[in-house]
LOGUVEX-153234 format. One record per residue: x, y, z of N, C-alpha, C in turn; residue in one letter. Coordinates in steps of 0.02 Angstrom, whole numbers, padded with zeros to 5 digits, always signed. Layout:
// residues N
XYZXYZXYZa...
***
This chain:
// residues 166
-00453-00287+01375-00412-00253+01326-00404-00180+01348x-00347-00158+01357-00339-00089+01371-00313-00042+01321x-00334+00038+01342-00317+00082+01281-00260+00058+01240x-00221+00045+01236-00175+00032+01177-00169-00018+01142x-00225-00061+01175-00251-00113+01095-00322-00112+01072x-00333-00040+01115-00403-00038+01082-00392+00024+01009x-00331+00064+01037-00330+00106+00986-00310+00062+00928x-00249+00026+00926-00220-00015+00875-00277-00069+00834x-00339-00086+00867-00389-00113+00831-00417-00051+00802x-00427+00012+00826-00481+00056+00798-00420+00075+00740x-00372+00082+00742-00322+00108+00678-00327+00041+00638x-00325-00020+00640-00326-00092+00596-00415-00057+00551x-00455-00065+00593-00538-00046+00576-00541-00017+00528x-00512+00044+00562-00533+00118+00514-00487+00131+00473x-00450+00093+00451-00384+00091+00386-00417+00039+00336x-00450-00006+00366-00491-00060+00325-00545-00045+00289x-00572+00005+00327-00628+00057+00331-00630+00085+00236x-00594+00122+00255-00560+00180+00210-00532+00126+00146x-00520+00091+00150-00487+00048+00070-00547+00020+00070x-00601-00019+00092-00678-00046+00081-00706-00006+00071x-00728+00070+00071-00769+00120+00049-00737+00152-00012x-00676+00145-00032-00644+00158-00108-00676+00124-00144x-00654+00050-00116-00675-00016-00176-00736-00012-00191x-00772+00024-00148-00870+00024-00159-00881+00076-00189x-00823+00121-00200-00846+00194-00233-00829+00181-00299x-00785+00158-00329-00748+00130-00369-00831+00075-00410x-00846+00021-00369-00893+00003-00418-00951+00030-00419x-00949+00091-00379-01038+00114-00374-01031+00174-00439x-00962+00198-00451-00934+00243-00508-00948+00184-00563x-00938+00143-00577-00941+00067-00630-01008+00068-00648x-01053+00076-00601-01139+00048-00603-01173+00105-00620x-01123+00176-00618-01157+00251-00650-01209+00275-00580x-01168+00260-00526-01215+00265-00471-01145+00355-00445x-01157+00385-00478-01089+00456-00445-01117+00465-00371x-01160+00490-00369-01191+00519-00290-01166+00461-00219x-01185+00406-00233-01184+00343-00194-01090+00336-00168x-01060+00338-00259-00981+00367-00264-00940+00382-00225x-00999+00462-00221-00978+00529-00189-00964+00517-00118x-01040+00491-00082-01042+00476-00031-00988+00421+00011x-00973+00356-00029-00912+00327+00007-00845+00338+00002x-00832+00386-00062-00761+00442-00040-00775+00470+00003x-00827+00511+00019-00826+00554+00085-00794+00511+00139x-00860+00468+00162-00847+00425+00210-00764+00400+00217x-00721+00377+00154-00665+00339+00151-00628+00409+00176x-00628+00475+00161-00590+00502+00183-00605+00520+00267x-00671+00513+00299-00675+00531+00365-00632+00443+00400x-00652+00400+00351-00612+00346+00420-00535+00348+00410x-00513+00374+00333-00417+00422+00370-00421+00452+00424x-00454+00515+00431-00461+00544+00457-00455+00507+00539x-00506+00474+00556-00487+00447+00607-00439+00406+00619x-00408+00367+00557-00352+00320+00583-00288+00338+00579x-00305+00422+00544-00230+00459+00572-00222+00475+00648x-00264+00497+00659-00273+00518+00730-00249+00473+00780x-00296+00408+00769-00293+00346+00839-00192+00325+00806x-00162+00328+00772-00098+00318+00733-00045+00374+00790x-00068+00439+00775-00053+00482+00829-00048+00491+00908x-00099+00462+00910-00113+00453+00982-00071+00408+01006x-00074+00320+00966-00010+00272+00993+00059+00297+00970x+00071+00363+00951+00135+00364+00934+00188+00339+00882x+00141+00331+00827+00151+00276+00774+00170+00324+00717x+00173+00383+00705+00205+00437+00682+00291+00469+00727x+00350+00455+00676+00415+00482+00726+00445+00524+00664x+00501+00518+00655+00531+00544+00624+00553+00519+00565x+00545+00563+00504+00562+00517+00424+00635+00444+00460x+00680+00477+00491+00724+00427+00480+00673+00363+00513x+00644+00378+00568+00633+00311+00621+00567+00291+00563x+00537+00334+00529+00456+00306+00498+00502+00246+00443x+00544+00282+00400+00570+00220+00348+00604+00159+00359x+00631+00144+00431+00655+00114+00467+00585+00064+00487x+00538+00090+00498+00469+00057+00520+00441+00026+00450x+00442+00055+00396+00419+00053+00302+00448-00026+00308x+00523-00015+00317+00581-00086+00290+00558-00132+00345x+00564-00139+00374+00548-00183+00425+00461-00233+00415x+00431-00172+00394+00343-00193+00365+00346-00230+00302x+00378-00199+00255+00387-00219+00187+00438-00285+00195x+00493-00296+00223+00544-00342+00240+00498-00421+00245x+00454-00395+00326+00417-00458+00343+00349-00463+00293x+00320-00435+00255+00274-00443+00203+00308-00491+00143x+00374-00473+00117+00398-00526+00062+00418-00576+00078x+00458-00571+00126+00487-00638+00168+00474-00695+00209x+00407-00649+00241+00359-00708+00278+00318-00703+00293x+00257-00675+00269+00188-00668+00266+00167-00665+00203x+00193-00642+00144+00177-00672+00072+00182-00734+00052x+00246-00766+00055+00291-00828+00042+00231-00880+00079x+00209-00888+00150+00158-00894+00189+00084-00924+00144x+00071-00864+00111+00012-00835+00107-00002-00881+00024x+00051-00857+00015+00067-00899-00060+00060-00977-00074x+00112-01010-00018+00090-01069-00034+00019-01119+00007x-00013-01074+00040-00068-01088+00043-00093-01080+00018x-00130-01027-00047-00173-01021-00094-00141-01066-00135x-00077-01074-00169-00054-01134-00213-00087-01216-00183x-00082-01217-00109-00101-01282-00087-00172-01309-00097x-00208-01242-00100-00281-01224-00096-00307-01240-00154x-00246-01226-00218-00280-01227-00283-00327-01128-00305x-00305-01070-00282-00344-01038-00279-00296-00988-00299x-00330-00998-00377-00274-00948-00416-00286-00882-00419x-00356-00861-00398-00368-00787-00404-00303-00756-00348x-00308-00794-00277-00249-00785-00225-00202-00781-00239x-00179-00859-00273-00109-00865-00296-00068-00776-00332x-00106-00763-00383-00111-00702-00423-00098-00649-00366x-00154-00611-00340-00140-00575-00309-00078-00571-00252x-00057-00646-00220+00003-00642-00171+00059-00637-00212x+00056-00663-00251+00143-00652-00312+00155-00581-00325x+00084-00561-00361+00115-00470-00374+00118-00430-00294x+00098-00448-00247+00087-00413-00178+00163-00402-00167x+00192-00491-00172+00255-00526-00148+00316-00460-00174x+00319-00460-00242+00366-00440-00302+00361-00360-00280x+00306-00335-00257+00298-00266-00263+00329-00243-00181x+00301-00313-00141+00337-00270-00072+00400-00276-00076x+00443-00331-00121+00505-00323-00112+00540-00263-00163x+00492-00226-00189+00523-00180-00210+00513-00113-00184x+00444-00107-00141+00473-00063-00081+00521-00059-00034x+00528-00102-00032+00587-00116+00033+00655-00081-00001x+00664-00113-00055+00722-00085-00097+00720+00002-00100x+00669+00030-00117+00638+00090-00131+00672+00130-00052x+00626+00093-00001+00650+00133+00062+00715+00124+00070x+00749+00062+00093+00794+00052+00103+00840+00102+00065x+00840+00126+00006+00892+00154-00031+00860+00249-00007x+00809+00239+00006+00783+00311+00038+00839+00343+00126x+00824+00271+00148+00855+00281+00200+00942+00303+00202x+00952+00255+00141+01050+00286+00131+01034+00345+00135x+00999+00357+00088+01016+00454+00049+00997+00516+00127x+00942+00486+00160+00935+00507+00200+00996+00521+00270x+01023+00459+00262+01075+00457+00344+01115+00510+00314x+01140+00523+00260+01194+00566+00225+01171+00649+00241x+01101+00664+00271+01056+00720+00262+01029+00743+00214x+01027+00691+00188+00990+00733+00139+00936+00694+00093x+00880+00720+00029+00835+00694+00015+00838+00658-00045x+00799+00613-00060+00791+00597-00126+00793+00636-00197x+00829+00597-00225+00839+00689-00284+00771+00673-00322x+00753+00717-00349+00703+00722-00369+00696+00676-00433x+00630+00636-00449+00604+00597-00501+00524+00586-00495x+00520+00565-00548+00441+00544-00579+00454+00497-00528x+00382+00477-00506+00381+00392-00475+00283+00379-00501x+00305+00302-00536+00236+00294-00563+00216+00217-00529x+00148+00211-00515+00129+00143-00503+00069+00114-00523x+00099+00058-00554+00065+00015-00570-00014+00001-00545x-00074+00020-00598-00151+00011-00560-00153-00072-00565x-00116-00097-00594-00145-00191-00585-00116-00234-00524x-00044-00225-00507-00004-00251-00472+00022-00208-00398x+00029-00138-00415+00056-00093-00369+00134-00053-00377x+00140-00115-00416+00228-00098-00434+00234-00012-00453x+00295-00013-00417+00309+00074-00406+00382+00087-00450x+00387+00115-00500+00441+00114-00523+00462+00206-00521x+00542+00208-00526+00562+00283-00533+00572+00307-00606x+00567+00375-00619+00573+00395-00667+00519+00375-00742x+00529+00328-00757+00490+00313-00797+00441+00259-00814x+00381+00254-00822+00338+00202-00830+00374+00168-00877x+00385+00083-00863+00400+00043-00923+00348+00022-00968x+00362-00013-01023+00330-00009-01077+00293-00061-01062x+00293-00133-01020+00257-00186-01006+00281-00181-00921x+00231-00185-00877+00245-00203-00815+00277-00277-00802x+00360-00275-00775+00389-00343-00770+00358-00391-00691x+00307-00368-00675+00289-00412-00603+00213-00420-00635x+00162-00394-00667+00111-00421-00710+00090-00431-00787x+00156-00382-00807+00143-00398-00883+00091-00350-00900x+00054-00294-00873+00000-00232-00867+00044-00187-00933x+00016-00163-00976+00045-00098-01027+00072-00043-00977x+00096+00014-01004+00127+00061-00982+00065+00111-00962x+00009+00107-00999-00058+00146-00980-00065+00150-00927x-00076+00082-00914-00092+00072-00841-00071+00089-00772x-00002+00106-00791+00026+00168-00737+00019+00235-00720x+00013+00250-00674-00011+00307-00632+00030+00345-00595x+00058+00397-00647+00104+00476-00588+00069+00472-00531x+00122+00487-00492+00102+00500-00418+00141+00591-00403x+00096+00606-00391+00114+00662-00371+00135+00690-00280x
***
């Protein structure tokens, strides 16, 4: 294996890294454990840290137009054929916790795609997204503009449950 699939495993790693030391901070915050918390945010933010870098290094950072161009293309093959995929194997499986999680994954990447894709018009024109709220969904992911709805339509989650993004 040579440098450029060793970096692309150390960016897969240390991106995996960083969302597994949330999820542990997240229940070690649950168990009233803060310090323990503390410690795997730290950590989750040093393995960004590195998987921006090895990201950099392969050149995997370009330009807003070429990055959203890279977004649609990710999000495109996530709804279309690696969810759809993913889906009716946990349906085949019988494994509804799966089933669950690939449907809202499914619904939400196809509404990134929409998201970029319509980023990218505004963009070729020069110019930026006009400005709005954008909130997302803590159960499903779903990202909506302007305003949190009153029931999430991809889980059915309250409007609470959404989260400004700043």
């Amino acid at each position: 294996m040579g440098t450029s699939e060793n970096l692309q495993a150390a960016f897969a790693g240390e991106s995996q890294a960083n969302r597994k030391y949330l999820a542990f901070a997240k229940k070690a915050e649950e168990e009233g454990f803060g310090m323990t918390a503390k410690l795997f945010r730290a950590a989750a933010e040093a393995e960004t840290i590195h998987a921006l870098a090895h990201l950099n290094v392969m050149g995997g950072v370009k330009s807003t137009a070429e990055n959203l161009q890279v977004a649609i293309a990710g999000e495109g093959h996530e709804f279309k054929e690696m969810y759809p995929k993913s889906l009716a194997e946990a349906e085949r499986e019988q494994n509804e916790p799966a089933v669950k999680t690939f449907k809202h994954a499914l619904a939400v990447e196809k509404v990134h795609h929409g998201l970029y894709s319509n980023a990218a018009g505004v963009l070729n024109s020069g110019k930026d997204l006009p400005a709005a709220k954008i909130f997302v969904c803590g159960i499903c992911g779903n990202t909506v503009l302007d305003a949190a709805p009153g029931i999430c339509p991809i889980c059915g989650a309250p409007k609470t449950r959404f989260v400004e993004i700043e």
